[in-house]
C-alpha positions as CSV (number, residue, x, y, z in Angstrom):
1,X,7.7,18.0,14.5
2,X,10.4,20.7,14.2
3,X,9.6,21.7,18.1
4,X,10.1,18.1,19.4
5,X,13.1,18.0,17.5
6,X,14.3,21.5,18.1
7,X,13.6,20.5,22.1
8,X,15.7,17.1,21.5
9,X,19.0,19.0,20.1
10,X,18.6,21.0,22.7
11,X,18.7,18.6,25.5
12,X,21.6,16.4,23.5
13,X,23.8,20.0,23.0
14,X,23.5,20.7,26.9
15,X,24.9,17.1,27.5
16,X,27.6,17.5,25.0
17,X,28.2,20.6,26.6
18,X,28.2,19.0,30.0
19,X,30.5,16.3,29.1
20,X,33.0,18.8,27.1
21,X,33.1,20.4,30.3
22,X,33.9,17.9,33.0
23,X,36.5,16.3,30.2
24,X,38.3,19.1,30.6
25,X,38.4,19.7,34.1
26,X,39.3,15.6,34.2
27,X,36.4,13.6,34.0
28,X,36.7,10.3,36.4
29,X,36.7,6.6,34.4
30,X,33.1,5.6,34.6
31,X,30.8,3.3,32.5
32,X,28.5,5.9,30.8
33,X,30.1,9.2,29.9
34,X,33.2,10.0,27.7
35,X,35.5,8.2,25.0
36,X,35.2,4.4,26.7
37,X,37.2,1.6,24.6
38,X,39.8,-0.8,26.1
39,X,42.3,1.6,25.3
40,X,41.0,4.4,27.4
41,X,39.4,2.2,30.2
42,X,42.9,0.7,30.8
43,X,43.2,3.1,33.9
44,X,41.9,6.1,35.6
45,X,45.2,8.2,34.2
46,X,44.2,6.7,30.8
47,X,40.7,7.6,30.8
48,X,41.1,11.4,32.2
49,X,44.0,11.7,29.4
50,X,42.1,10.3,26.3
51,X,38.8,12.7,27.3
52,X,40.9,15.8,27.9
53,X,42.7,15.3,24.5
54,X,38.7,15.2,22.8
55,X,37.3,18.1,25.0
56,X,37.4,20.6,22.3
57,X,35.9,18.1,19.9
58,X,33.2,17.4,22.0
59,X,32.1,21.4,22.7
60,X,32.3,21.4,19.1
61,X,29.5,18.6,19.2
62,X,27.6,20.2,21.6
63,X,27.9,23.6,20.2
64,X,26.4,22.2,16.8
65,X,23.0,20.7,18.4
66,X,22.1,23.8,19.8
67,X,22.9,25.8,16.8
68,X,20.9,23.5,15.5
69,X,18.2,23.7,17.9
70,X,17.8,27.1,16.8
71,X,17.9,27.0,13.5
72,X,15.4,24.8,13.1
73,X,13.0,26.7,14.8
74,X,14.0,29.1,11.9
75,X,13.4,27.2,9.7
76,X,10.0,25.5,11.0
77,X,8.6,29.0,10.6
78,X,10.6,29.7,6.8
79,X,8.7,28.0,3.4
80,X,11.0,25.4,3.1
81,X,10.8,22.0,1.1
82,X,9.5,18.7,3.4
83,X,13.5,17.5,1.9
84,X,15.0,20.7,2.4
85,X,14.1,20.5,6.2
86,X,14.7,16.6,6.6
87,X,18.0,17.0,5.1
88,X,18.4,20.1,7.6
89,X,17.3,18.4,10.5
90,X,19.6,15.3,10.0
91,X,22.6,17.4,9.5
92,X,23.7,17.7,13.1
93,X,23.5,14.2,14.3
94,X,25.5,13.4,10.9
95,X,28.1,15.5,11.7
96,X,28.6,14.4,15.6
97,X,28.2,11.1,14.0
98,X,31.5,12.2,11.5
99,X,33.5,13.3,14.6
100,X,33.3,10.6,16.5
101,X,36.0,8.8,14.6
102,X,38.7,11.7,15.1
103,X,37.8,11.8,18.3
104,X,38.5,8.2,18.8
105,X,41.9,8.2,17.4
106,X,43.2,11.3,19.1
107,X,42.1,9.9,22.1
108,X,44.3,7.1,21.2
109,X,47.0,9.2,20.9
110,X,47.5,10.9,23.7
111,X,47.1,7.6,26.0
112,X,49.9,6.2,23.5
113,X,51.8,9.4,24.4
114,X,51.6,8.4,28.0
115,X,55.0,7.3,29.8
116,X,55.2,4.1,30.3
117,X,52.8,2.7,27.1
């Protein structure tokens, strides 16, 4: 179980990673990848703004799943408790789940920081 789950944080820490990345370097408006609510899909100088302002957020994200990924190959070989492990293994989707909301609003932010808004 650990391995299918260890090989699914992997996979969901590279795309985090991914996207972190190309936020950064100014990700284009599109309708699958990046911070995507009428606010930031407004305009192309909206979108790019509102994902650069979450880039770090993001790597943070992705930096977490494949922590995680690791770990819990760790911990698949350790004598843990069945709720020791579940609790471990739920902990970084609950945290990406927790950022989302900053991320949200400072992405808000800096499109309301844009001239003319």
């Amino acid at each position: 179980m650990f391995c299918i789950l260890s090989a699914t944080y992997t996979l969901a820490g590279a795309m985090f990673l991914w996207l972190a990345l190309a936020s950064r370097r100014g990700l284009s408006r599109n309708h699958c990848a990046g911070i995507r609510t009428p606010k930031t899909m407004r305009s192309d100088e909206a979108f790019v703004t509102a994902n650069r302002a979450v880039w770090g957020l993001t790597f943070l994200q992705g930096a977490i799943f494949l922590l995680s990924a690791v770990a819990l190959i760790l911990v698949s070989r350790a004598q843990v408790s069945p709720a020791a492990s579940l609790g471990f293994a739920l902990l970084p989707a609950v945290i990406s789940l927790g950022l989302v909301g900053p991320q949200v609003r400072r992405a808000h932010r800096a499109v309301d920081l844009l001239p003319g808004r």
